[in-house]
C-alpha positions in Angstrom: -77.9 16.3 78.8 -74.7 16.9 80.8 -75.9 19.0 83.1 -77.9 15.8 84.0 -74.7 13.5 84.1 -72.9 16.4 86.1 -76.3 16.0 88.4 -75.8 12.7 88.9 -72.2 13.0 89.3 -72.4 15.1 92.3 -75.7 13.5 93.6 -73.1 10.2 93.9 -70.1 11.5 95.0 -72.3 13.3 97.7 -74.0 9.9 98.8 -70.5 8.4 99.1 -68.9 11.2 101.4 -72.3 10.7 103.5 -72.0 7.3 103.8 -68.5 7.7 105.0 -68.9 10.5 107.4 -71.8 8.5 109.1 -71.0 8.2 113.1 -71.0 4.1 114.1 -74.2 2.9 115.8 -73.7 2.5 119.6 -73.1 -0.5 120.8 -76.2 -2.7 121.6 -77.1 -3.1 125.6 -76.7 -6.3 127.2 -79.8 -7.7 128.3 -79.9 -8.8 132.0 -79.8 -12.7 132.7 -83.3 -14.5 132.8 -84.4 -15.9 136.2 -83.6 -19.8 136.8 -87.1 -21.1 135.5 -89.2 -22.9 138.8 -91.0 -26.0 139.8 -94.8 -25.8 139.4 -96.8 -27.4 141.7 -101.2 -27.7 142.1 -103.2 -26.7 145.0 -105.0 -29.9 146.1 -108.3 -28.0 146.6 -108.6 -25.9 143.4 -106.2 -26.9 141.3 -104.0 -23.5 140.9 -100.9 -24.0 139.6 -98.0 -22.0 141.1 -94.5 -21.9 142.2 -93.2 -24.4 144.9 -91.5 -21.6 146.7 -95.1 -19.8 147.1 -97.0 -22.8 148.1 -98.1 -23.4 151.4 -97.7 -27.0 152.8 -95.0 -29.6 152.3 -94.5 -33.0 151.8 -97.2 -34.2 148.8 -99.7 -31.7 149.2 -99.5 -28.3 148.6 -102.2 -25.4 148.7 -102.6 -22.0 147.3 -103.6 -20.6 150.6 -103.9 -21.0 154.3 -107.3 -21.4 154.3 -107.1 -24.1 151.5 -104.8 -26.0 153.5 -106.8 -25.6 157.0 -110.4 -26.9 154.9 -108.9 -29.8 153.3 -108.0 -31.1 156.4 
């Protein structure tokens, strides 16, 4: 029986210098800033939702395309 105390002695005096002796966890990264979210806009002719920057066409209409913009004309 107190060879089993002794055990558990040791076995928690151990765990205790272990904890202690543990390095620190690095510090965590810093995630880059998101992208500034966009205005989505339909092509008249199919109905494709993208961004306004890649559309082609101004004013009320925009297209997907080129060639959606030249056959809806």
């Amino acid at each position: 029986m107190k060879y089993l105390v002794l055990f558990l002695v040791l076995a928690l005096v151990y765990a205790v210098w272990r904890s202690q002796n543990r390095p620190s966890a690095p510090p965590p990264r810093a995630r880059p800033p998101l992208p500034a979210p966009q205005d989505m806009v339909a092509c008249q002719r199919c109905g494709l939702h993208l961004p306004r920057s890649e559309a082609v066409g101004s004013g009320q209409r925009h297209y997907c395309c080129a060639e959606h913009q030249r056959s809806d004309a």
